[in-house]
MARBAGU-147975 format. One record per residue: y, z, x of N, C-alpha, C, O in turn. Coordinates in steps of 0.05 Angstrom, whole numbers, plus 5000, padded with zeros to 4 digits. Layout:
YZXYZXYZXYZX;...
END
This chain:
104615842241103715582246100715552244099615332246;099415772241096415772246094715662224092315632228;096315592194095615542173096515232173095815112152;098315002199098714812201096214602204094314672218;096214342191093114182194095513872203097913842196;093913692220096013442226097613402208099913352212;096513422182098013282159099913342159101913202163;099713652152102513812136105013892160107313932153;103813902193105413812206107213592217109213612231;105613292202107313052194107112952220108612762222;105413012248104512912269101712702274099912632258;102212642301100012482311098212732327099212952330;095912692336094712642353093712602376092112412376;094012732402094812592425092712242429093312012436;090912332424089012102422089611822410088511622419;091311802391093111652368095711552385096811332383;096511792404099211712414098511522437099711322444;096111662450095311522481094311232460095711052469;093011162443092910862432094710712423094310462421;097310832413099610752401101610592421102710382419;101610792444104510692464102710692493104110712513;099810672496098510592520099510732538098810642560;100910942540100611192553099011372555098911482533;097311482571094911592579096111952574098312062578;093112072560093612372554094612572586096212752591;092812422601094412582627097412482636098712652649;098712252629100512222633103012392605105412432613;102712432593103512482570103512842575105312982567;101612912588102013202592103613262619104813482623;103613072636104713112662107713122651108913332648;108912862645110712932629113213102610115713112609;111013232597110813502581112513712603114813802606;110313742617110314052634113913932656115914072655;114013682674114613532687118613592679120513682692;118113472653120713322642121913472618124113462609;119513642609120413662583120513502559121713552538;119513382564119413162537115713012535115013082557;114612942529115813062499114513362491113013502505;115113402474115513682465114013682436115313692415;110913672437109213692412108713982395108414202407;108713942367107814212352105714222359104914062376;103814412348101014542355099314562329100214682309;097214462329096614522301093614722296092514782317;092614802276091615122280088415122302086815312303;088414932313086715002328088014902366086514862386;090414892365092114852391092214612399092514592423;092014422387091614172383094314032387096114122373;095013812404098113752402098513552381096913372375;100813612370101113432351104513222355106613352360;104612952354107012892364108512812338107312682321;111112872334113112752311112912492311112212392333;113512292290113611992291115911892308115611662317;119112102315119912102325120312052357121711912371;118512222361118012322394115812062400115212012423;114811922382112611772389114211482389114111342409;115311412370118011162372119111202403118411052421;120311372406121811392432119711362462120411282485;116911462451115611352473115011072484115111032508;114410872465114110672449116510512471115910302482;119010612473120810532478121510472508122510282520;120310822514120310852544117810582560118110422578;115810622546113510452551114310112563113609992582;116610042536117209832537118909762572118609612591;120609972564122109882595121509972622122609912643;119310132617117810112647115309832653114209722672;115509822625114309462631115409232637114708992636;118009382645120709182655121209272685122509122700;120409442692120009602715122309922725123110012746;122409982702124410222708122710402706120710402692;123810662730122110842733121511032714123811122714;120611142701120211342684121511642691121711802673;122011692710124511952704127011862708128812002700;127411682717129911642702131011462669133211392661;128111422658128011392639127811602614128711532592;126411902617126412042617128812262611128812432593;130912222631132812372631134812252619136812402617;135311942604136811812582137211992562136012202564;138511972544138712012510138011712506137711532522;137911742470137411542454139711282464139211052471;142011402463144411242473143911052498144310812498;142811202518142611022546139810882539139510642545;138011012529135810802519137010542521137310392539;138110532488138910262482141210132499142009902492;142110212516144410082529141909952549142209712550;140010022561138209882571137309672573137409492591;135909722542135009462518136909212512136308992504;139009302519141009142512142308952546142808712550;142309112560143508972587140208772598140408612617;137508812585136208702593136108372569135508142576;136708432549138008252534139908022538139707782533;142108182550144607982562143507892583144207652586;141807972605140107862626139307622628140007442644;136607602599135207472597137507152585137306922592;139407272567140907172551141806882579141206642579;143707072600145306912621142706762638143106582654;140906832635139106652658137906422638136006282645;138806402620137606142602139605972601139005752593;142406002607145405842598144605592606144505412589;143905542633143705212639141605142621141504922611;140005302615137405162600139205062572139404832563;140605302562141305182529143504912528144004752510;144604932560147404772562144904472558144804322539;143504462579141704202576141704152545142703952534;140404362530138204302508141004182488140703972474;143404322489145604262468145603972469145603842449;145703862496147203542499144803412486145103192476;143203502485139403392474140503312442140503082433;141503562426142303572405144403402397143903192386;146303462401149503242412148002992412148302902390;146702842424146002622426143002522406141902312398;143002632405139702602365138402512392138202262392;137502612411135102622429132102792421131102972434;130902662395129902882386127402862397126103072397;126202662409124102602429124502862451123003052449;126102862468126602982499126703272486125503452498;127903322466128903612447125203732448124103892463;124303612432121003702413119403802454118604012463;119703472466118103572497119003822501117604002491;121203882514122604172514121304372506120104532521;121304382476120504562470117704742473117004982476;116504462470112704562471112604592503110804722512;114404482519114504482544114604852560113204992575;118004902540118205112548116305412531116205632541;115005342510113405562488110805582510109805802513;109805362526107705382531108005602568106405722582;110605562570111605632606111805982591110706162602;113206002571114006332567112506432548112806672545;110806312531109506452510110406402486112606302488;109606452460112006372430113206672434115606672434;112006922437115407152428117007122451119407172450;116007052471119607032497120906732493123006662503;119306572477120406282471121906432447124106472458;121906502428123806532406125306702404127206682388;125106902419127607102425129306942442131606872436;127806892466130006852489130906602488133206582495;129506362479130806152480131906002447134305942443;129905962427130005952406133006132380134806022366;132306372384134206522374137006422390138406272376;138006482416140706342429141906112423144306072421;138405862415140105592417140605642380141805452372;140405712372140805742338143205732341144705552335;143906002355147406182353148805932371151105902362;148205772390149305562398150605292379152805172377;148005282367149105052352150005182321150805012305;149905332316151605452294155205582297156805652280;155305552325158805632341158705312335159805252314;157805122347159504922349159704762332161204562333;157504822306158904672283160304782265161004662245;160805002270163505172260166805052278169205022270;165605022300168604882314167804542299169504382306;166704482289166604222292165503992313165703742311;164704112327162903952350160303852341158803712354;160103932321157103822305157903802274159803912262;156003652266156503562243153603612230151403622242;154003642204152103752178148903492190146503552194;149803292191147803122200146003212225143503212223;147403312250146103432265145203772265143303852278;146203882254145304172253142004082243139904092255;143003972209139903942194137403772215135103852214;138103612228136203512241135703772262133403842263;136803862271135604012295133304242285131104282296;134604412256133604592249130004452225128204572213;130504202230128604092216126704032236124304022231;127603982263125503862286124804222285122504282278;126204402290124904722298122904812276120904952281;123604732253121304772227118804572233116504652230;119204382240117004242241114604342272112104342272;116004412289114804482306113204792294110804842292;115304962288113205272281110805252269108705362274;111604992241109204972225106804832245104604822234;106904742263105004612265103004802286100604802287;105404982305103605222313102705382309100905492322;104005472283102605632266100405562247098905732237;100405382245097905232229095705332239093905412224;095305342274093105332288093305692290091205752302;094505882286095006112296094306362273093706602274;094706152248094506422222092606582219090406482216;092806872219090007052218088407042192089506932173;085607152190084307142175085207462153085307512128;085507582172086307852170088908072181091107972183;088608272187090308422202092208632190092008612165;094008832198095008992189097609022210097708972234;099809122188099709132169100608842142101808652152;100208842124100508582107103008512099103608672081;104908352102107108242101107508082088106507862094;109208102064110707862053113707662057116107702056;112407502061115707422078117207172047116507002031;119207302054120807132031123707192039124307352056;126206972016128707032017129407061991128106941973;131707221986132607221961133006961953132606771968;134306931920136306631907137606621933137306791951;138906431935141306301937140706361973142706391988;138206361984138406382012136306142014133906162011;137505982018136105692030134505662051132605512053;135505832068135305752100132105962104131806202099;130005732117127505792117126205902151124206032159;128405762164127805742199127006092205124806182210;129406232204128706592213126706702196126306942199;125206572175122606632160120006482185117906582190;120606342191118806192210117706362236115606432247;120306382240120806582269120006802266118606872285;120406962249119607262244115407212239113407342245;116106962227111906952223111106992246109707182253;112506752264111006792292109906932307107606932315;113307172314112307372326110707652306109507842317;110707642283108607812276105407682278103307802279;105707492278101907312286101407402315099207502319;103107372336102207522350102007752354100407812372;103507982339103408222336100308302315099708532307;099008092310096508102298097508322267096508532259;099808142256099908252235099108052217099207822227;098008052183097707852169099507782153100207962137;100807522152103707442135102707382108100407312101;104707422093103907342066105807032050107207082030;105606792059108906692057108606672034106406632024;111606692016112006681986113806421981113706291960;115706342006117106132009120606212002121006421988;122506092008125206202003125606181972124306051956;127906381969129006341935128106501914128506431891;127206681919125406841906127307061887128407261897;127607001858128807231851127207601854124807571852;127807781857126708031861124908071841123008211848;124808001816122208121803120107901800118407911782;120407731817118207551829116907701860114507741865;118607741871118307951897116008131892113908141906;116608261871115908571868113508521854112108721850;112508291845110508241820108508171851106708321856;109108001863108207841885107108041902104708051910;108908221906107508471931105908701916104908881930;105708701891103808861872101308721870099208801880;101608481857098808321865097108231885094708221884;098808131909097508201936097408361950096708311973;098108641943097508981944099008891980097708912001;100708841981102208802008103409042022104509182005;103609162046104309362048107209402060108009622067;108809142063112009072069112608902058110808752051;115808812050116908592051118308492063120408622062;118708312076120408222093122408072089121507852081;125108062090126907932079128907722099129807852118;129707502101131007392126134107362101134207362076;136407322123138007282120139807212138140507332159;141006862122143006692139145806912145146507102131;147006802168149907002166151606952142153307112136;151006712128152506692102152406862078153706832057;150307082086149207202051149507442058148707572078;151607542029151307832035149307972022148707991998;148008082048145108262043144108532025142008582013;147108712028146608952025145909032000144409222000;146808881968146108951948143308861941141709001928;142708551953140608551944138508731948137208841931;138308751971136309051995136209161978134209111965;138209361966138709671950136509451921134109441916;137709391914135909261875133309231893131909421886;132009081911129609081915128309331926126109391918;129709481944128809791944127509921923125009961921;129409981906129310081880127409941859127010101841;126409751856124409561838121609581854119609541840;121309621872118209621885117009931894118410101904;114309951890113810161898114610301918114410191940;115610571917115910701944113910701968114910781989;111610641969109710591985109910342000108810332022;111310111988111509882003113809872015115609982001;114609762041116309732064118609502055118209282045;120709602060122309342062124509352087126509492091;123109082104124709002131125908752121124908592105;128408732132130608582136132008482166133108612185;131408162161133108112195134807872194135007772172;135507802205138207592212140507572215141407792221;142007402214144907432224145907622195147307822195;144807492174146507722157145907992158146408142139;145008082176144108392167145908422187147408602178;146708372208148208432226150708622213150908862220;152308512194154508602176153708822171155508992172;151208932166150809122154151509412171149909492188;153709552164154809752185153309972187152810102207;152410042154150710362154147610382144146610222129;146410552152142710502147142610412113144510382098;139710382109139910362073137810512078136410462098;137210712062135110882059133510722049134510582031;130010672058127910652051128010332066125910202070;130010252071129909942088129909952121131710072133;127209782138127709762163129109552174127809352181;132509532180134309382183133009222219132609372238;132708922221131908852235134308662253133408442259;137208692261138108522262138608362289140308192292;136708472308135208342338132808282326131908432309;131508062333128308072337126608232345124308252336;128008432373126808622388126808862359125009022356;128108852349128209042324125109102299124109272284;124908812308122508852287119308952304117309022292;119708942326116809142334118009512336116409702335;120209522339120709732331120009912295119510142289;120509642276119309712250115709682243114609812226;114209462263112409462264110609722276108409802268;112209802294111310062320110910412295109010562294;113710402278114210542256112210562236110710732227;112610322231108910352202106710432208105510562192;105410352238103310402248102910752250101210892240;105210842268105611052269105111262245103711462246;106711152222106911272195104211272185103011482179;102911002184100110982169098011062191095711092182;098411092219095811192231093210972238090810972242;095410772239094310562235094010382269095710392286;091610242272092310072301092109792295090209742280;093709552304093409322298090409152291089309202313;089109042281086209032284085608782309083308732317;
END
């Protein structure tokens, strides 16, 4: 190993890791010695070096002691109990909003689009835009998309609702777009994917993740994609998808057509379907999913938000 340099060991840094997941080098060695984990290579001058692996999983731990769980027993999880975590704090958040979405539905039900719009800026401004669009935003979607599948809503009301939610993002995003930032993102949908709202949502929370969006707009055949993220030297693409569209072939043809150096993330109800990984694609099909692919590039490129 004495001939190992960061590179060719494919590691971080401790310095990189303590900036990455805001875990402190003395905490990170207490740890170490403590727990066993994590468990860094050495590189030729004894230098610790952490896998992108071991540094994701920190990333993770970070997250849910910022929820307040203790760290050895966070610690002593597998990947498995990780996410069962992630997930019961999910259904949490999910059940303590029900009266809120039960209100907001009858809002909808009734073309209350006045009391609907207050709501909203009401509630974005009480929780922030990423705990407004995960926790409340993303639910009432899946709300009113069950019940106009039963028929409790009608094509008239879905489009109005999802037109009052478009009109609101654009207008906060108007005031929010960076000048700059990393890493560079193109957001678009394939043909035949109409639906522009989970393009909206995904901007959001990457503007506050102080990433820079690139919008291309829905409908995009792939060698418009690929021409698009060559000329604006973009360093991902981002793809949304309604539960109506099947995702998986397109992914694979746009994989394969764009440089191996550029990223391709995928999120929405359609990715959900998707049962097995796609090599070279970061499958996003929670919201919480996509700072997990954000957390990944940084990691990869060595990179810190600017």
């Amino acid at each position: 190993m004495s001939n190992e340099t960061p590179s060719s060991v494919g590691g971080l840094p401790i310095a990189s890791v303590e900036r990455e997941t805001g875990l402190s080098k003395d905490t990170l060695r207490v740890w170490e010695r403590r727990y066993g984990f994590p468990t860094p290579e050495r590189d030729a001058n004894g230098e610790r070096l952490y896998a992108p692996t071991q540094v994701q999983r920190l990333l993770q731990i970070k997250r849910l002691m910022d929820r307040g769980y203790r760290p050895g027993k966070l610690l002593a999880l597998d990947d498995t109990g990780l996410r069962a975590l992630d997930e019961t704090r999910t259904e949490r958040a999910a059940s303590a909003a029900v009266p809120q979405l039960d209100g907001w539905m009858h809002l909808v039900k009734t073309h209350d689009s006045d009391a609907l719009q207050r709501a909203f800026y009401r509630e974005m401004a009480k929780r922030g835009l990423a705990s407004f669009v995960q926790d409340i935003v993303a639910p009432l979607i899946a709300r009113v998309g069950e019940a106009w599948s039963r028929n409790e809503l009608g094509i008239f009301e879905e489009h109005l609702f999802s037109q009052h939610l478009e009109k609101m993002f654009r207008t906060v995003l108007s005031n929010m777009l960076p000048q700059q930032g990393s890493p560079c993102v193109l957001l678009t949908t394939l043909t035949g994917e109409e639906h522009t709202l989970g393009l909206l949502m995904v901007e959001s929370l990457m503007v506050v993740e102080d990433v820079y969006p690139v919008l291309l707009g829905p409908q995009m055949p792939i060698d418009e994609i690929v021409r698009a993220a060559q000329i604006k030297q973009v360093d991902a693409v981002c793809l949304s998808f309604s539960s109506a569209y099947l995702a998986t072939q397109g992914l694979l043809d746009l994989r394969r057509m764009l440089p191996g150096p550029v990223g391709v993330w995928a999120g929405g109800y359609g990715v959900k379907a998707i049962r097995k990984p796609i090599n070279g694609v970061c499958l996003m099909p929670e919201f919480q999913d996509l700072y997990d692919c954000l957390a990944r590039w940084r990691i990869e490129h060595g990179r810190q938000a600017a």
